[in-house]
C-alpha positions, 0 to 999 in steps of 0.5 A: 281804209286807204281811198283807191279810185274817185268816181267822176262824181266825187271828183267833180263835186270836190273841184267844184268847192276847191277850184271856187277859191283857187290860186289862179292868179299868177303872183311875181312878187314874192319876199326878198326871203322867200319861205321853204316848207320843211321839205320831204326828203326825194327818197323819201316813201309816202306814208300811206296815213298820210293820205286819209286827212288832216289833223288837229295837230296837223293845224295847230302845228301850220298854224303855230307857222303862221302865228294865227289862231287855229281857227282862221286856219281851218277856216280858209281850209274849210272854204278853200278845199271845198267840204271833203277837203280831200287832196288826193284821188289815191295814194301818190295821185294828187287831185289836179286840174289841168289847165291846157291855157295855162299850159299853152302859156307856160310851155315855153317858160319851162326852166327845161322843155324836156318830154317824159317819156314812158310816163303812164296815167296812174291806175284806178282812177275813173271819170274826171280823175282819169281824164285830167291825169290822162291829159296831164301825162300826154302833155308831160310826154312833150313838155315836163315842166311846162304841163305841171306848170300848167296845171292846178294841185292838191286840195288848194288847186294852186297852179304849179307856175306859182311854185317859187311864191310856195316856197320850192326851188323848182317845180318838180319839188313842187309837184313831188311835196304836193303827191308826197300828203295833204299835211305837205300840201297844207304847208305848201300852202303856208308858204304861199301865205307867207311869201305873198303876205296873205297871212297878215289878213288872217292874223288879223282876221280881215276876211273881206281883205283875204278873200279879195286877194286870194278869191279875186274880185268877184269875192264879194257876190260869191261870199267867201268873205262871210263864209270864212267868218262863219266857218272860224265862228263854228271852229272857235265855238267849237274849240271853246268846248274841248279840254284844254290841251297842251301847246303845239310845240312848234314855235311861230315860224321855227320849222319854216325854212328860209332859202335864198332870195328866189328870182322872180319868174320872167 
C-alpha cells in the first residue's frame, strides 16, 4: 500500500537518523570525469513501486557500480537513512530539510535567480512535512535554483549545492532524479561516492576513514565508525545464510555514465 501523508512524528523520527550523517559538507573538488547516474528520462512518469523500498537487487546492482561488497553498501544505507530508510513523504514528495542558511548562502550562486511561480505545497502532508516543503516552495517563489540548493533531499539528505559531485548537470536534474524514487536516490548517491573518492574506504572497508569524511569530525564521539562495522557484520551474516543466487548482472561501473569534466562550482 502506497504511503499517502508522514505525521510530524514520523518525519521527525526519520530526519533525525538521516540528517545524523548527512552530506552537509560543501565538496568543489570532484573528478576530472565526473560519474553520471543512469538518468531518468524528464518525460519520464514515476513508477508508483518505486516508492515503497529498496531491493536486494536494487543493492546488488549500486553495489556492483561501485565494486563493493554488498554489505558495505547496505551498511552505510543502514547508518546514513536512519532505521525506516524511507525517502519519500509520498509518491513524487521527497523527504527534505530546508536549510534557510544554506539558502541564504546560495541565492546568489544560482546558474538562474528565477521565481516559480504558481508552484503549490504538495497535498497530504502534515507536521514537519508540511512545514519544510511550505518553506521549500515560498523560497521557490522567489528563487528556484537557489532554494533547492539550498535545501537537504531524499534519504541521504544530501544538500542540493552538492549536485555536480552527484554527478547532474544541474540542479533541476538533481531535484527531479531525487522525487523521481529511492533506487534514483541510492545512485545519486553512488555518484557522490564515486566523484568525492569516498567509495575507496568502502572497498576496503575503513569505516573510521569513511565516517570521518562523510560524518565530519565529530565521527568518533558519535560512533558511526563502529556502527557501520556492525551494521556490515549483521548483513554478511546474514547473507552467508541465504542460498546462493545468481550474479547481479551489472558489471562494476558499466551503467555509470560518464559526462564531461563538470566546473567546479565558484
Amino acid at each position: 500500500m502506497s504511503r499517502l501523508v508522514a505525521t510530524a512524528i514520523a518525519g521527525l523520527l526519520l530526519l533525525a537518523g538521516a540528517s545524523a550523517g548527512c552530506a552537509q559538507n560543501e565538496h568543489p573538488g570532484i573528478a576530472s570525469t565526473p560519474v553520471r547516474i543512469d538518468s531518468i528520462s524528464a518525460k519520464a512518469a514515476p513508477d508508483p513501486d518505486r516508492y515503497e523500498h529498496l531491493t536486494d537487487a536494487d543493492f546488488e546492482k549500486v553495489a556492483a557500480e561501485l565494486d563493493v561488497e554488498t554489505a558495505a553498501i547496505k551498511a552505510v544505507v543502514a547508518i546514513e537513512a536512519g532505521a525506516a530508510m524511507k525517502g519519500f513523504w509520498a509518491p513524487g514528495v521527497p523527504v527534505i530539510n530546508f536549510d534557510r542558511s544554506m539558502y541564504n548562502r546560495y541565492a546568489s550562486k544560482a546558474p538562474s535567480r528565477a521565481g516559480a511561480k504558481g508552484e503549490t505545497v504538495p497535498k497530504g502532508l502534515s507536521g514537519y512535512a508540511l512545514r519544510e516543503w511550505t518553506q521549500l516552495i515560498n523560497a521557490r517563489k522567489t528563487n528556484a535554483q537557489g532554494a533547492n540548493m539550498g535545501t537537504f533531499w531524499g534519504m541521504f539528505q544530501i544538500g542540493g549545492f552538492n549536485y555536480k559531485v552527484c554527478g547532474c548537470e544541474s540542479v533541476d536534474e538533481f531535484v527531479r532524479l531525487m522525487s523521481y524514487s529511492e533506487l534514483e536516490q541510492l545512485e545519486l548517491f553512488a555518484a557522490f561516492l564515486r566523484n568525492t573518492g569516498y567509495v575507496q574506504d568502502l572497498r576496503t572497508r575503513n569505516w573510521a576513514a569513511f565516517a570521518r569524511k562523510y560524518n565530519g569530525a565529530s565521527y568518533a564521539r558519535r560512533g558511526y565508525h563502529t556502527k557501520m562495522a556492525n551494521a556490515y557484520a549483521k548483513f554478511k551474516a546474514a547473507e552467508a545464510k541465504k542460498p546462493k543466487s545468481a550474479p547481479a548482472e551489472v558489471v562494476a561501473g558499466k551503467s555509470l555514465k560518464l559526462s564531461a569534466p563538470a566546473k567546479e562550482e565558484e
